[in-house]
C-alpha positions as CSV (number, residue, x, y, z in Angstrom):
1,X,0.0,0.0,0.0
2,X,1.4,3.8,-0.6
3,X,2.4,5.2,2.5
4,X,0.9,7.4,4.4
5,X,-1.8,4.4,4.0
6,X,-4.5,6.5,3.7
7,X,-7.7,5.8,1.6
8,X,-7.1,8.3,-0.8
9,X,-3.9,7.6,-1.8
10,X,-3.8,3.7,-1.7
11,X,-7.1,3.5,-3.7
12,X,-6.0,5.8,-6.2
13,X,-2.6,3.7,-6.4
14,X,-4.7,0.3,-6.9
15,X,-6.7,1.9,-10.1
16,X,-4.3,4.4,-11.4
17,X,-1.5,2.1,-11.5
18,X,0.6,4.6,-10.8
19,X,1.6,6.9,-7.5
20,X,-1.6,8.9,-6.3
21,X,-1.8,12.7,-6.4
22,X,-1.3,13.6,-3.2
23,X,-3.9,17.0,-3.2
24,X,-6.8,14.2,-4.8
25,X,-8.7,12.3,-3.1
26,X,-10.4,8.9,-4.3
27,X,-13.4,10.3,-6.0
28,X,-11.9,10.2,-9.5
29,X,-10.8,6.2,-8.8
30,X,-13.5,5.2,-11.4
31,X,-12.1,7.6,-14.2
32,X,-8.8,6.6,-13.5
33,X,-9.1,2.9,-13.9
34,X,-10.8,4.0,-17.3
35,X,-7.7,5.8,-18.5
36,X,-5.2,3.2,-17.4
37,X,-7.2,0.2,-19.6
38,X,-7.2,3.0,-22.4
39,X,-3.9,4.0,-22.4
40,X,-3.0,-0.2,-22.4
41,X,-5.3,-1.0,-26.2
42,X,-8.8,-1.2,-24.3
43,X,-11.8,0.3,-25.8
44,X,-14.4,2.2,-23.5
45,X,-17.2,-0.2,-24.0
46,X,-14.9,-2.8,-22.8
47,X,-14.5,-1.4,-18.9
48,X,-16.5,-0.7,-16.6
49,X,-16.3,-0.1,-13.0
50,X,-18.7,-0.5,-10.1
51,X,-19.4,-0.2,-6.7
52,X,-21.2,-2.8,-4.1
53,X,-22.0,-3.4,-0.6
54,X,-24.2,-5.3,1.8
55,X,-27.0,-3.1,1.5
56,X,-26.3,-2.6,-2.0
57,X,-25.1,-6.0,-3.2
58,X,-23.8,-6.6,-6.7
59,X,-25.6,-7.7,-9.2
60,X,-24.1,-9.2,-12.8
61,X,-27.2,-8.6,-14.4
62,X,-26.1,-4.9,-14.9
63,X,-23.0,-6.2,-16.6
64,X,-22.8,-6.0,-20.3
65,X,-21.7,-8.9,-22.5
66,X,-18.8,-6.7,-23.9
67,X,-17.5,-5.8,-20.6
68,X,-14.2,-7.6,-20.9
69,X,-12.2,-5.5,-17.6
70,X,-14.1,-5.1,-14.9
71,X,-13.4,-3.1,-11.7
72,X,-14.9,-3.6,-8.2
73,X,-14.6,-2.0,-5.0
74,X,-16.4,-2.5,-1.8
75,X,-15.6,-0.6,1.3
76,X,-17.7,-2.5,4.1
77,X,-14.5,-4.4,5.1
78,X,-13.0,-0.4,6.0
79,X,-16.4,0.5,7.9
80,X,-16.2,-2.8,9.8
81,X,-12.6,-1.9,10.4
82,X,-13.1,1.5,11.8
83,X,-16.3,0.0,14.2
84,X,-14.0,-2.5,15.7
85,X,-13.6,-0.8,19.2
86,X,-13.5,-4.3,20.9
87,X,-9.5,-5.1,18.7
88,X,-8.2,-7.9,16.8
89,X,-11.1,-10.3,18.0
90,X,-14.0,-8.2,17.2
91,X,-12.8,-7.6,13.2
92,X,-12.2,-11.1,12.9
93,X,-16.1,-12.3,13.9
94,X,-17.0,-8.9,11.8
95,X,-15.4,-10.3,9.0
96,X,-16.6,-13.9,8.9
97,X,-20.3,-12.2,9.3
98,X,-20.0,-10.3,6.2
99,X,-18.1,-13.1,3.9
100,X,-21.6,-15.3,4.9
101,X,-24.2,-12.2,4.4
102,X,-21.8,-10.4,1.3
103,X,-22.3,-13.8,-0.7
104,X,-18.8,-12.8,-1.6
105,X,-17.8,-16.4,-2.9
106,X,-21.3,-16.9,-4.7
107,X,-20.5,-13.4,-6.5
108,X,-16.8,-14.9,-7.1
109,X,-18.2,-18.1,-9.1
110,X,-21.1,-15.9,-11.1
111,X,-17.8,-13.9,-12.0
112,X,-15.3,-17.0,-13.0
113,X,-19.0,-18.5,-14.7
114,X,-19.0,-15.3,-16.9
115,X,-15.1,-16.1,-17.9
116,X,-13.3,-13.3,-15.8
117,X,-10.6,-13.9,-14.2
118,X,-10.3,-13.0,-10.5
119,X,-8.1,-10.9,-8.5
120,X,-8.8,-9.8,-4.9
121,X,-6.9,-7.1,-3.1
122,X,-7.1,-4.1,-0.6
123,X,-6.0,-0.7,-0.5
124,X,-4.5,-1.0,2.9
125,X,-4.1,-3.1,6.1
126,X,-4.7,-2.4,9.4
127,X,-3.5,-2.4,12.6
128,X,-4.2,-2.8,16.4
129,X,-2.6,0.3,18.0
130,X,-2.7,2.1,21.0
131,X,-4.0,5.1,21.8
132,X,-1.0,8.3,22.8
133,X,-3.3,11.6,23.0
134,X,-6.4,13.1,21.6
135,X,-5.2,16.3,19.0
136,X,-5.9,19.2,20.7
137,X,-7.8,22.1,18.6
138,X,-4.8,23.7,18.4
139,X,-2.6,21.3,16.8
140,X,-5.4,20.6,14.0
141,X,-5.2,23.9,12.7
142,X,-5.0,23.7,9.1
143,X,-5.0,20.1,8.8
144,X,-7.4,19.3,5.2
145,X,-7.5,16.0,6.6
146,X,-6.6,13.2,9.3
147,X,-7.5,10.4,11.0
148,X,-5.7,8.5,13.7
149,X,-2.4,7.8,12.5
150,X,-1.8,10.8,9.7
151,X,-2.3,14.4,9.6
152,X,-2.3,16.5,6.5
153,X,-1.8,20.0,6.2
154,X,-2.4,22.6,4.2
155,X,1.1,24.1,4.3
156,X,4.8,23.4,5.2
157,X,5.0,25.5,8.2
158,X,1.8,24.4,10.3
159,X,3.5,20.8,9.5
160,X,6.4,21.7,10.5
161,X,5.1,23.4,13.6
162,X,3.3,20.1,14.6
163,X,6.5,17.7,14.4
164,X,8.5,20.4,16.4
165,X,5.8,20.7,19.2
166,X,6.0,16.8,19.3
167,X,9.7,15.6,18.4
168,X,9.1,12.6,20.8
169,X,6.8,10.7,18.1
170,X,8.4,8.7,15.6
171,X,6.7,10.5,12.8
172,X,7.2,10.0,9.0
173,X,6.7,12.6,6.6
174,X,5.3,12.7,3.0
175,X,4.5,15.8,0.8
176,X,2.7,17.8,3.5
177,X,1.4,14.7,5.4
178,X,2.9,13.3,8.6
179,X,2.3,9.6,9.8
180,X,3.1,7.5,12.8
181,X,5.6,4.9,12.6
182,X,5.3,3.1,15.9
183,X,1.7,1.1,16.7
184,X,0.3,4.2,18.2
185,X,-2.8,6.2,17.5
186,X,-3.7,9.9,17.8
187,X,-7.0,8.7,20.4
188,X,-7.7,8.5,24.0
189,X,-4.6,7.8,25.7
190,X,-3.7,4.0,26.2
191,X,-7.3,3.3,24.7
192,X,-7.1,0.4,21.8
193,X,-8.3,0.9,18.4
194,X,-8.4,-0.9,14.9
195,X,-7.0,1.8,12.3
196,X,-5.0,2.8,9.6
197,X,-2.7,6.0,8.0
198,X,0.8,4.9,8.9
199,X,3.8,2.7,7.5
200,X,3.7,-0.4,10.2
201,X,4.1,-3.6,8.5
202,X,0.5,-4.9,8.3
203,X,-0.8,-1.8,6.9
204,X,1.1,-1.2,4.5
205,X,1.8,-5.7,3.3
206,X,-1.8,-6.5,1.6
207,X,-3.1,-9.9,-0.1
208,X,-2.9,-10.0,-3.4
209,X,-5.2,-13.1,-4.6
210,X,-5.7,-14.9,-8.2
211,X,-8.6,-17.1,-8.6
212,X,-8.0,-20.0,-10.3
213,X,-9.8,-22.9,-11.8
């Protein structure tokens, strides 16, 4: 995953093919993934790109014949991520839940039935980390975004103001972002939480999963 592992930037890596622009976010992921098959001989009626949930599950019917790439993204796995107050434990039962309501592996055979071929991957992992301090007002003063492990802000100086009000963090530091390094987590103090935003190993290592016959 592209690190900071933020959503914006490690979607926009998966569809782009290509490193993300770091003052985008992901809502141009769909036109993206058009202009990568383009550039590589597709035609437009070719691709198509979709998104699907629980609530809003997938259905192949909308699929047309002379679709031939196909592009899928489905974000409950980050909402059942970011609701997992209870750790490791919690996102695990979560996640069996949803593969068994999603019909994830029905949708996976209708998919190989219709002759695609498969690949399953993520934008980013996750981690369990531990809480060090909740931001104060002060210190997310021109931030244009963050969550609990990254920061980004809308100049060099108020970023640089941040890491010098708080050189005891092992912080990382990309474009006008900052990250944590360590398994911390900008939250109630020694509170745990499931998240994402850094460079620790598992959020950063994803699957990367072929289908075969």
């Amino acid at each position: 995953a592209y690190i900071p592992t933020i959503t914006a930037w490690s979607r926009q890596a998966v569809f782009k093919g290509d490193k993300p622009d770091l003052l985008d976010d992901n809502s141009k992921e769909a036109n993206l993934f058009v202009d990568y098959w383009l550039k590589h001989g597709a035609s437009a009626f070719q691709i198509d790109f979709k998104k699907f949930s629980v609530n809003e599950p997938l259905s192949l019917d909308t699929i047309s014949n002379d679709t031939t790439i196909l592009g899928l993204v489905c974000n409950d796995l980050d909402d059942i991520m970011h609701g997992s107050i209870l750790g490791n434990n919690q996102l695990k039962t979560s996640t069996e839940q949803w593969i068994e309501k999603s019909n994830i592996v029905k949708k996976i055979v209708e998919l190989k039935t219709k002759g695609f071929q498969v690949y399953i991957t993520a934008d980013h992992g996750n981690i369990e980390a531990t809480g060090l301090k909740n931001l104060s007002l002060k210190e997310k003063v021109g931030t244009l975004s963050r969550g609990k492990r990254h920061l980004h802000f809308t100049n060099e100086t108020l970023m640089e103001n941040f890491i010098s009000q708080n050189a005891s963090l092992e912080l990382g530091k990309k474009g006008l972002s900052i990250y944590l390094k360590k398994q911390e987590a900008f939250t109630t103090e020694n509170s745990q939480v499931i998240t994402h935003g850094g460079s620790h190993l598992w959020e950063v290592i994803i699957p990367f999963i072929s289908i075969n016959e």
